[in-house]
N, C-alpha and C positions, 0 to 999 in steps of 0.2 A: 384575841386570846379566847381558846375554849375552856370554860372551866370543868376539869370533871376532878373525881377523886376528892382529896380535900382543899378546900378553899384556902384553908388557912394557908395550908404547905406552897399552894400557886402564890400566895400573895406574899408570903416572908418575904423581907427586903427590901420590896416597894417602898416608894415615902409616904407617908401616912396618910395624905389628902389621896392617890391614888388609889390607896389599900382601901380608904374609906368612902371610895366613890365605886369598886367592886365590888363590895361589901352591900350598900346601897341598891345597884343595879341586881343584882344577886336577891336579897331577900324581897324586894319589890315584885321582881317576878316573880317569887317563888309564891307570894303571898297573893296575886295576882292569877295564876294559876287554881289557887286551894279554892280563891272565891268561884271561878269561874267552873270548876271540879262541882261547888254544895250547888250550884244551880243550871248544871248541863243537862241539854236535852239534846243532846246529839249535836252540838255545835263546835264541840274541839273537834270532833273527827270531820265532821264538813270541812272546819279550818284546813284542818291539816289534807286534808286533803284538795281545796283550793289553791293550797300555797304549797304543793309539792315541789313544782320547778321553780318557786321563787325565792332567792336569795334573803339572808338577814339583813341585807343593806335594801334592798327592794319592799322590805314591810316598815322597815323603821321609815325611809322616805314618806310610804304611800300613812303612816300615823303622824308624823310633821306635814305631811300637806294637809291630813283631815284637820288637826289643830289647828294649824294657821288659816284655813278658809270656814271651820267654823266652832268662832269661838266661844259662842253658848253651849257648849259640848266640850270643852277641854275640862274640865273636872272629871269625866267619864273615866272608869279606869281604861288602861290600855286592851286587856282581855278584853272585855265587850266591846270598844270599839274596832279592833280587828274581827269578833266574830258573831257579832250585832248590827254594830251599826253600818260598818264600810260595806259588806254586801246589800245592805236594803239601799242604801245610799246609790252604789254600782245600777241597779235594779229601776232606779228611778223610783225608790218609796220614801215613806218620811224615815227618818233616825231611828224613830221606835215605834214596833207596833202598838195602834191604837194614838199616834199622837200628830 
């Protein structure tokens, strides 16, 4: 499901663990985005421009594979590790520069 327009209005109806697990996914990113917004240096637009032809099932995999193979780094939010860490990772460098 795409949400656009109001959330609310998508979600009327739903049973309430669903509505409150879109709700979730929804304000997570959106909060996830604003961080990665107050400290961009030109890393959404690399993103997005990386991940042009790749699919939302294609990034969500490729952040469950980074979590599950490293899990000193699963607190990281999602924003930085799609456009922090997973490329220096690709790159063959450490997770973060300087470390």
């Amino acid at each position: 499901m795409v949400l656009t327009k109001s959330l609310y209005n998508q979600t009327r109806g739903m049973d309430e663990a669903t509505r409150r697990m879109i709700y979730v996914a929804y304000i997570a990113g959106f909060v996830d985005a604003m961080q990665l917004e107050s400290t961009d240096d030109g890393a959404a637009k690399q993103f997005l421009n990386d991940c042009q032809y790749m699919t939302l099932g294609d990034l969500i995999d490729m952040m469950i594979k980074f979590k599950d193979e490293n899990s000193q780094f699963r607190d990281v939010s999602p924003a930085i590790a799609l456009t922090v860490v997973i490329p220096r990772l690709k790159k063959g460098l450490t997770p973060f520069p300087g470390k």
